[in-house]
Structure formats: structure tokens, C-alpha cells
C-alpha positions as CSV (number, residue, x, y, z in Angstrom):
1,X,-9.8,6.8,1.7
2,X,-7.6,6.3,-1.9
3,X,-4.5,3.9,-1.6
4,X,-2.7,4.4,-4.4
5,X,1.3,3.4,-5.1
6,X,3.6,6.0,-6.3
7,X,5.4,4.0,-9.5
8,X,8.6,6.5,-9.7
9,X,9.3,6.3,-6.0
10,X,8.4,2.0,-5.4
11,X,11.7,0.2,-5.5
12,X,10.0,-3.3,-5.1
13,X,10.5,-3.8,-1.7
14,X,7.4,-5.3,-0.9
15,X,6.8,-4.5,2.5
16,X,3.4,-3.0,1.6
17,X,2.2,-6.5,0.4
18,X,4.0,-8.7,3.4
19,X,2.2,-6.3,6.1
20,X,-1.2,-6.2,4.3
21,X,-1.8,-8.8,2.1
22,X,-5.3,-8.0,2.2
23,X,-4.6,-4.8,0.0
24,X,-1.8,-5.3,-1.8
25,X,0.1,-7.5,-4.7
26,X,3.2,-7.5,-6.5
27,X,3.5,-7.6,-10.1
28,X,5.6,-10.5,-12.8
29,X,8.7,-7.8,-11.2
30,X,8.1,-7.5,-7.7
31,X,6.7,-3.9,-7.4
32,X,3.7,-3.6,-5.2
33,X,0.2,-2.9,-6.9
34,X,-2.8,-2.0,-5.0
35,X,-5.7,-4.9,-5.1
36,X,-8.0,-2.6,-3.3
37,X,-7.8,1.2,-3.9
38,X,-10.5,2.3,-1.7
39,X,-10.5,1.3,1.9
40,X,-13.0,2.7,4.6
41,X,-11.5,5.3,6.9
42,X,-11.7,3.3,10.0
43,X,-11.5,-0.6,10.7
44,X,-8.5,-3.2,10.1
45,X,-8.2,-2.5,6.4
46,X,-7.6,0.8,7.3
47,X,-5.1,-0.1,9.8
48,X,-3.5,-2.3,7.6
49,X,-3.0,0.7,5.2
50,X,-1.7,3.2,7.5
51,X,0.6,0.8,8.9
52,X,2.1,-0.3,4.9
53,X,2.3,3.4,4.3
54,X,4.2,3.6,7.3
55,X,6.8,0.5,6.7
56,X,7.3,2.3,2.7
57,X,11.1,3.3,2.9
58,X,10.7,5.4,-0.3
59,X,6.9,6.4,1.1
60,X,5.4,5.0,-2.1
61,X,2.5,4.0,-0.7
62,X,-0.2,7.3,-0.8
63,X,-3.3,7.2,1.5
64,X,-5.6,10.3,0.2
65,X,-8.4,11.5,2.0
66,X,-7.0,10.3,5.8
């Protein structure tokens, strides 16, 4: 599946990076940025996803092809 961050919705939380490390960073602002865009469907990365997609309050964080 595609994980991709919605620029005009993040507000630089950062949940998505403190839950999932693994798939995310923050840029020189604090906005999250995706370090790895395509994630298997199943297994712990794709846990990690769902669950950072999840903990988005502005639901920034896309998951296409779930």
C-alpha cells in the first residue's frame, strides 16, 4: 500500500513519526514526511501505518490501496 502525507491538512503534530518511527520523519519545521512510501499490505510496517493514520487528528496521513 501508498503512505503518503496530506501537506494542506498536517499541522506538525507528529504523532505519525512518535508511533512509527520506522516510516516516518519530520522535516527542519516539524511536519511529518514519509521515509517509506510503500509498505506491504500486511506485517508490522503495515500495522505501524494503520495505526499513525489512525492517531492523525487532521487525518493527514493517506494509506492508498488498503
Amino acid at each position: 500500500m501508498r503512505l503518503t502525507i496530506d501537506d494542506a491538512r498536517c499541522q506538525g503534530h507528529g504523532r505519525c513519526y512518535d508511533l512509527a518511527p520506522a516510516l516516518f520523519t519530520d522535516d527542519d519545521s516539524g511536519y511529518g514526511e514519509v521515509s517509506v512510501p510503500d509498505v506491504p499490505a500486511d506485517g508490522a510496517q503495515a500495522e505501524l501505518a494503520r495505526r499513525a493514520a489512525q492517531a492523525c487528528p487532521e487525518r493527514a496521513v493517506l494509506l492508498d490501496g488498503v
